[in-house]
mmCIF file of the C-alpha atoms, coordinates in Angstrom:
data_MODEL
# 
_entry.id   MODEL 
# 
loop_
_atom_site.group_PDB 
_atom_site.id 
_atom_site.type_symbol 
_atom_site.label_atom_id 
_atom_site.label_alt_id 
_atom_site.label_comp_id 
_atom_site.label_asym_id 
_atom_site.label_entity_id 
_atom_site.label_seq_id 
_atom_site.pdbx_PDB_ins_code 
_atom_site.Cartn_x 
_atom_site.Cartn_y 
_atom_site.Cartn_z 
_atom_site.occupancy 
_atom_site.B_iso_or_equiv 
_atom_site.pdbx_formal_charge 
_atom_site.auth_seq_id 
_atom_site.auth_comp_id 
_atom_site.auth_asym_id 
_atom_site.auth_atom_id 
_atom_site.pdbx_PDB_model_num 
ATOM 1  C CA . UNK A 1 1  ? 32.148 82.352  215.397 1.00 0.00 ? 1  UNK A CA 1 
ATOM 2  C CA . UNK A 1 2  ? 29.178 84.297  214.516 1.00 0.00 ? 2  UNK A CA 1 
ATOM 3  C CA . UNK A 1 3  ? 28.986 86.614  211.229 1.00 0.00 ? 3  UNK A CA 1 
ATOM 4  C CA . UNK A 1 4  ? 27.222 89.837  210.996 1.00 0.00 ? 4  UNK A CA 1 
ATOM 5  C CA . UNK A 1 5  ? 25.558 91.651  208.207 1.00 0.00 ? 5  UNK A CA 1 
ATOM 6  C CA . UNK A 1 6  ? 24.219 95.660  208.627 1.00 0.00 ? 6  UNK A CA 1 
ATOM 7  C CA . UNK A 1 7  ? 20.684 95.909  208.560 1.00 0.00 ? 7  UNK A CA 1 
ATOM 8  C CA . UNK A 1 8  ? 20.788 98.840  206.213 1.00 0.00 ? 8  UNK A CA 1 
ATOM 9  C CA . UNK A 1 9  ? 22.177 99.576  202.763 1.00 0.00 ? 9  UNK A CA 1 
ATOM 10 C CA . UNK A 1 10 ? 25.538 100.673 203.017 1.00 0.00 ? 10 UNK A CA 1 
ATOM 11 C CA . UNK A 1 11 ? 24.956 103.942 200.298 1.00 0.00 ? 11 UNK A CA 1 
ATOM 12 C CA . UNK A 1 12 ? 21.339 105.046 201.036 1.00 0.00 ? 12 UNK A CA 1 
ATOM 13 C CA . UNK A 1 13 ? 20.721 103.965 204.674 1.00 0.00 ? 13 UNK A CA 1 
ATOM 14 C CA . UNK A 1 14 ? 17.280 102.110 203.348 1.00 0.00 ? 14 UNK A CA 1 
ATOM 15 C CA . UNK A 1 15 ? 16.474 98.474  204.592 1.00 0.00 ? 15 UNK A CA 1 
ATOM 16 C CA . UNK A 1 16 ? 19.500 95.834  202.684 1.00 0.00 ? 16 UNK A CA 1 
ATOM 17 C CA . UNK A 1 17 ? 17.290 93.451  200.715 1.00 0.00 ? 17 UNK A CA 1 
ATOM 18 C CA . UNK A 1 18 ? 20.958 91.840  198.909 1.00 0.00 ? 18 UNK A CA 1 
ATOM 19 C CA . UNK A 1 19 ? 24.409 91.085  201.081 1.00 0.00 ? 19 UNK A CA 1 
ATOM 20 C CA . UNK A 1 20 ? 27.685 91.173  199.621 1.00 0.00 ? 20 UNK A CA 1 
ATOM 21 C CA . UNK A 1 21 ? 31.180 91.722  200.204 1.00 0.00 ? 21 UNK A CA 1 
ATOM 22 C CA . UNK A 1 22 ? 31.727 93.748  203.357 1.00 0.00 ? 22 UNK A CA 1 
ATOM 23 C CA . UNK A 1 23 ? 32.420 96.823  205.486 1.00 0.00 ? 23 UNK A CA 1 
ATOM 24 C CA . UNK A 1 24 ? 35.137 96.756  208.916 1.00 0.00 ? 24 UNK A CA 1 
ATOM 25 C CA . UNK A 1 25 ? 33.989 97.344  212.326 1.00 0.00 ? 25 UNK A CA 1 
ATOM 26 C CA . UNK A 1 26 ? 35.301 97.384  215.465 1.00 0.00 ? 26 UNK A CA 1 
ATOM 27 C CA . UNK A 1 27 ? 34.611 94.653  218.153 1.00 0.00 ? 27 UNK A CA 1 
ATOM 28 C CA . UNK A 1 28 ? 35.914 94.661  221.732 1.00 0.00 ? 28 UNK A CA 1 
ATOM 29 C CA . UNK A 1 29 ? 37.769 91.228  222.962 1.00 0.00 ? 29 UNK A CA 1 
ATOM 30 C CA . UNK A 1 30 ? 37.812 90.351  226.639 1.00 0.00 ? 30 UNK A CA 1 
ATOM 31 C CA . UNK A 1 31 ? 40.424 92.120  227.927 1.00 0.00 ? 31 UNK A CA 1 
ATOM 32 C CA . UNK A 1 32 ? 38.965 95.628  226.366 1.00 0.00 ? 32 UNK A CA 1 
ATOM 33 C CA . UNK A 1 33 ? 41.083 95.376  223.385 1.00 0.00 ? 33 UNK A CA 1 
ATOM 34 C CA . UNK A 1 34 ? 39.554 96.334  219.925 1.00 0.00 ? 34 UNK A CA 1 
ATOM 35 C CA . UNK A 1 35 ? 40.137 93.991  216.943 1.00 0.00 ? 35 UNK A CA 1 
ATOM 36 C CA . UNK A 1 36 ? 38.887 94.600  213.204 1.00 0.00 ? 36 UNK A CA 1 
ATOM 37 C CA . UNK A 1 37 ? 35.924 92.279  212.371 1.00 0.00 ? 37 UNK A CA 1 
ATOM 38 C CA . UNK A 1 38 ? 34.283 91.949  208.779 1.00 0.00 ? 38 UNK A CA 1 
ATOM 39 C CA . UNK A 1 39 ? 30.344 92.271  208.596 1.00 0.00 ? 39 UNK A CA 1 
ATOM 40 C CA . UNK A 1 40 ? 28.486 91.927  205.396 1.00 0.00 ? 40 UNK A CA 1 
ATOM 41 C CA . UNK A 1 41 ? 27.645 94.939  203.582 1.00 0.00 ? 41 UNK A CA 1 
ATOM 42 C CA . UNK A 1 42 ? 23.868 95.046  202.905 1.00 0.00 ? 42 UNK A CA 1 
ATOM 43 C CA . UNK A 1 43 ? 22.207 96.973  199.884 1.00 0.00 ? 43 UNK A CA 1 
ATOM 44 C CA . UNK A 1 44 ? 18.371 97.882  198.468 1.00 0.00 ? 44 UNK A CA 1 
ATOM 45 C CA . UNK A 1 45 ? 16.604 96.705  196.349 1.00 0.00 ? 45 UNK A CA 1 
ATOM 46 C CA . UNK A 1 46 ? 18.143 99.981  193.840 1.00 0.00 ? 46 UNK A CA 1 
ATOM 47 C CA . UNK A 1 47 ? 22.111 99.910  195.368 1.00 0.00 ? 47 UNK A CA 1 
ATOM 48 C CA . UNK A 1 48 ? 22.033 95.812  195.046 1.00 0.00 ? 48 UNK A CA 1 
ATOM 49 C CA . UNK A 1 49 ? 23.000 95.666  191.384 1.00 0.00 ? 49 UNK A CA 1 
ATOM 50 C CA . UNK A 1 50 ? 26.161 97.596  191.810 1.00 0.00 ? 50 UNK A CA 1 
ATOM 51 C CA . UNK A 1 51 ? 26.987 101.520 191.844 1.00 0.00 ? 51 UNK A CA 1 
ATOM 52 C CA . UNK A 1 52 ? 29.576 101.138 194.456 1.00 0.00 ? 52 UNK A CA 1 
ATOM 53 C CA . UNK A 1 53 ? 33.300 99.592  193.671 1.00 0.00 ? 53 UNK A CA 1 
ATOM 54 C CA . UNK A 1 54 ? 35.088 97.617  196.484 1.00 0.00 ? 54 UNK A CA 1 
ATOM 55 C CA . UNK A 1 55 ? 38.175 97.456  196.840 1.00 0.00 ? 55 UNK A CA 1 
ATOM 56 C CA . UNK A 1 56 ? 40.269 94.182  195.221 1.00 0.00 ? 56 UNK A CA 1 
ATOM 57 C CA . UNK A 1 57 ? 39.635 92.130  198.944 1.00 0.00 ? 57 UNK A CA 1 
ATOM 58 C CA . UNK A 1 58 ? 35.614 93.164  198.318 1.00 0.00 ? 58 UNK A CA 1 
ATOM 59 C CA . UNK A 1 59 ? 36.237 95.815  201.653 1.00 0.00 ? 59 UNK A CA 1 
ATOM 60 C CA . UNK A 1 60 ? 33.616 99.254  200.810 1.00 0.00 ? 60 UNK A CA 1 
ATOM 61 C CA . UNK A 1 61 ? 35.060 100.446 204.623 1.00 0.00 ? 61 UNK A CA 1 
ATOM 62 C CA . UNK A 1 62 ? 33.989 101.296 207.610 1.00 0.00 ? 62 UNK A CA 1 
ATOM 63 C CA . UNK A 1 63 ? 31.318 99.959  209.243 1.00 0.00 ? 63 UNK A CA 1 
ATOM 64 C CA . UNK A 1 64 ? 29.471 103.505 210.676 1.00 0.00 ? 64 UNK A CA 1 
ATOM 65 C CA . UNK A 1 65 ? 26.109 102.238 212.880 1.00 0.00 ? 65 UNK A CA 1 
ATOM 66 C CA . UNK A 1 66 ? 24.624 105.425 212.482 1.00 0.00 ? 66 UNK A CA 1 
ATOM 67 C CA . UNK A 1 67 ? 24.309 105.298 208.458 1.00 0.00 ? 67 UNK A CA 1 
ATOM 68 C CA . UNK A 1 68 ? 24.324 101.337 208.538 1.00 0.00 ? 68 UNK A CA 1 
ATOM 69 C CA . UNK A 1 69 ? 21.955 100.314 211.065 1.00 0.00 ? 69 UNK A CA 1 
ATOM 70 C CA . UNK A 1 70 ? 22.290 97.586  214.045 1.00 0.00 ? 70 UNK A CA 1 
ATOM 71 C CA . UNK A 1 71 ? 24.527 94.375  212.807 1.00 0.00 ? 71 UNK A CA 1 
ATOM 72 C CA . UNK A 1 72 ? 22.122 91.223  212.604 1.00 0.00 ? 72 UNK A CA 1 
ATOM 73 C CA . UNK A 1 73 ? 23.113 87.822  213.022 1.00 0.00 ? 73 UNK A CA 1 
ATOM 74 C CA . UNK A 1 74 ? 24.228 86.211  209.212 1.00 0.00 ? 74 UNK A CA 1 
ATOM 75 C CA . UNK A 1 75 ? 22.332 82.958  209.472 1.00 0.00 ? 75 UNK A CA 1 
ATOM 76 C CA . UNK A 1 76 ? 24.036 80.467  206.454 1.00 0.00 ? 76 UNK A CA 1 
# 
């Protein structure tokens, strides 16, 4: 199972230097279905140290690929 992280920082829409906790996005099964899939939330170099509270599960939403950039692969 692969694991995604946005490209962008999930406040500013600048390139994520930091990942932590995550956003939910939508991915599309085989059979056209749409399941709920958590990606890393990414955050500059000035968002990284905090600003923005999660909720209890470390969720800050929806994924939006317009503000958050194209998901890229989460290599451990």
């Amino acid at each position: 199972m692969n694991r995604y992280k946005t490209s962008n920082c999930i406040m500013c829409g600048e390139k994520a230097v930091g990942w932590h906790g995550h956003v939910v996005a939508k991915e599309r099964m085989a059979l056209g279905n749409l399941i709920d899939v958590k990606v890393i939330a990414g955050f500059c170099k000035e968002h990284n140290e905090g600003g923005l509270q999660s909720d209890i599960n470390g969720c800050y939403g929806q994924y939006s690929r317009s503000k958050h950039g194209e998901l890229e692969v989460f290599k451990i």
